[in-house]
Kinemage of the C-alpha trace (Angstrom):
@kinemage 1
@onewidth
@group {chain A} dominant
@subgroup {mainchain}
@vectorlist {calphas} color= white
{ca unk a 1} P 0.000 0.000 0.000
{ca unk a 2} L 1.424 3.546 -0.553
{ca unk a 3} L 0.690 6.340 1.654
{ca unk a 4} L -0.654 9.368 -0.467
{ca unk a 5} L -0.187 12.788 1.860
{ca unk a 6} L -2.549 14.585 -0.983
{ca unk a 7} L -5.460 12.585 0.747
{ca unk a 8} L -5.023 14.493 4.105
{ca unk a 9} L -4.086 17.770 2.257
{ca unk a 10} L -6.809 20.559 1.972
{ca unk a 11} L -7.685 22.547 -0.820
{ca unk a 12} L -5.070 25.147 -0.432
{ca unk a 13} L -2.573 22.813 0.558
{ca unk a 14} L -2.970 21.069 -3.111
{ca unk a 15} L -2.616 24.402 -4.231
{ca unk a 16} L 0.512 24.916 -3.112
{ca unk a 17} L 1.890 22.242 -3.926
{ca unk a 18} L 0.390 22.133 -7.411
{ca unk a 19} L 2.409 25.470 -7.671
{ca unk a 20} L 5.277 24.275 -5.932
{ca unk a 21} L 5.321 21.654 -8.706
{ca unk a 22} L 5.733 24.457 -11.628
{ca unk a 23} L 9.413 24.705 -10.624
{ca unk a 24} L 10.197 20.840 -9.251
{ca unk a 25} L 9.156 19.334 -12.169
{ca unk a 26} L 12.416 21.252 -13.893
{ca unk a 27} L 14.310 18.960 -11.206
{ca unk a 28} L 15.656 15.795 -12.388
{ca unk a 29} L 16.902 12.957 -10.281
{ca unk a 30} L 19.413 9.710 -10.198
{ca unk a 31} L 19.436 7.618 -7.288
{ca unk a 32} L 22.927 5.710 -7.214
{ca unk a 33} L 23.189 2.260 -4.959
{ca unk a 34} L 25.598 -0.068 -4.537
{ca unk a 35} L 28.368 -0.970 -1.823
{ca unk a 36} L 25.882 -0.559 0.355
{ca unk a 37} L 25.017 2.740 -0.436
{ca unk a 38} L 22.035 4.733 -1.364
{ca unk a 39} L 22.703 8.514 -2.674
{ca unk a 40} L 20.508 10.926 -4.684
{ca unk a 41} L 21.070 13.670 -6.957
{ca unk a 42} L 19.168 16.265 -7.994
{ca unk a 43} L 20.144 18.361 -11.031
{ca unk a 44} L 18.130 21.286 -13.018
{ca unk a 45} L 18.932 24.174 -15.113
{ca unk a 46} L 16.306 26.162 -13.821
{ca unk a 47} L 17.263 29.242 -11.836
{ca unk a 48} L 13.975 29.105 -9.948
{ca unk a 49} L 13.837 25.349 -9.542
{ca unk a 50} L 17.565 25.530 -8.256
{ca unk a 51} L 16.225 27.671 -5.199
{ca unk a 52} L 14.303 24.671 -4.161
{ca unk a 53} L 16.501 21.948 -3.838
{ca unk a 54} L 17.990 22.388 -0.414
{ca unk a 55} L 14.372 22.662 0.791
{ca unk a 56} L 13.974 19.256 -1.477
{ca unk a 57} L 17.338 17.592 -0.233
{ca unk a 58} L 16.509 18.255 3.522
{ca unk a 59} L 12.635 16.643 3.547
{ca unk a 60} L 14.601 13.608 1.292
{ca unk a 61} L 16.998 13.258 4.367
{ca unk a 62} L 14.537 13.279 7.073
{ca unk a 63} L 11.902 11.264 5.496
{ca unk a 64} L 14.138 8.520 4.975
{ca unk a 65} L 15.633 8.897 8.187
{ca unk a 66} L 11.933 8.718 9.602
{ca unk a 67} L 11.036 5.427 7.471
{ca unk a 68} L 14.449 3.991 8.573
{ca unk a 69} L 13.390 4.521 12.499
{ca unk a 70} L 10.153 4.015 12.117
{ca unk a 71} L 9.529 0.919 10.080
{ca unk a 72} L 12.823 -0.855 10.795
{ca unk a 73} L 13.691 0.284 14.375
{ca unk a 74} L 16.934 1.647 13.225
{ca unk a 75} L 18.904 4.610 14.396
{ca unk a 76} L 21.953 6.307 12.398
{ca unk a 77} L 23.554 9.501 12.369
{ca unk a 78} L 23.596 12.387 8.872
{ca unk a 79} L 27.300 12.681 7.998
């Protein structure tokens, strides 16, 4: 089953992020694995869409740090 936060959102929150979604669509990503790894890159051209990827990067970082905790019991550190 996949959670779908758009179900919970209200009208102005789908909004925003339909707006929001103007500029990250202009955002392209490669996740790399291997050795044990898992890393993601996000690249654009955009100006405008390049403003949002440290907002992008840091809810990547702590929503997989919340999955890790809360679905596997596992605790790590961001390095």
């Amino acid at each position: 089953m996949v959670f779908n936060p758009l179900v919970m959102a209200t009208p102005q929150q789908q909004a925003e992020l339909a707006k929001m979604q103007q500029f990250t669509k202009k955002i392209k990503y490669v996740v790399h694995t291997g050795d044990n790894r898992v890393e993601f890159s996000l690249k654009t051209d955009d100006p405008e869409a390049a403003q949002l990827v440290p907002q992008i990067e840091e809810g990547i970082v702590s929503s997989v740090a919340q999955m890790l905790y809360v679905m596997f019991g596992m605790e790590g550190e961001r390095v």
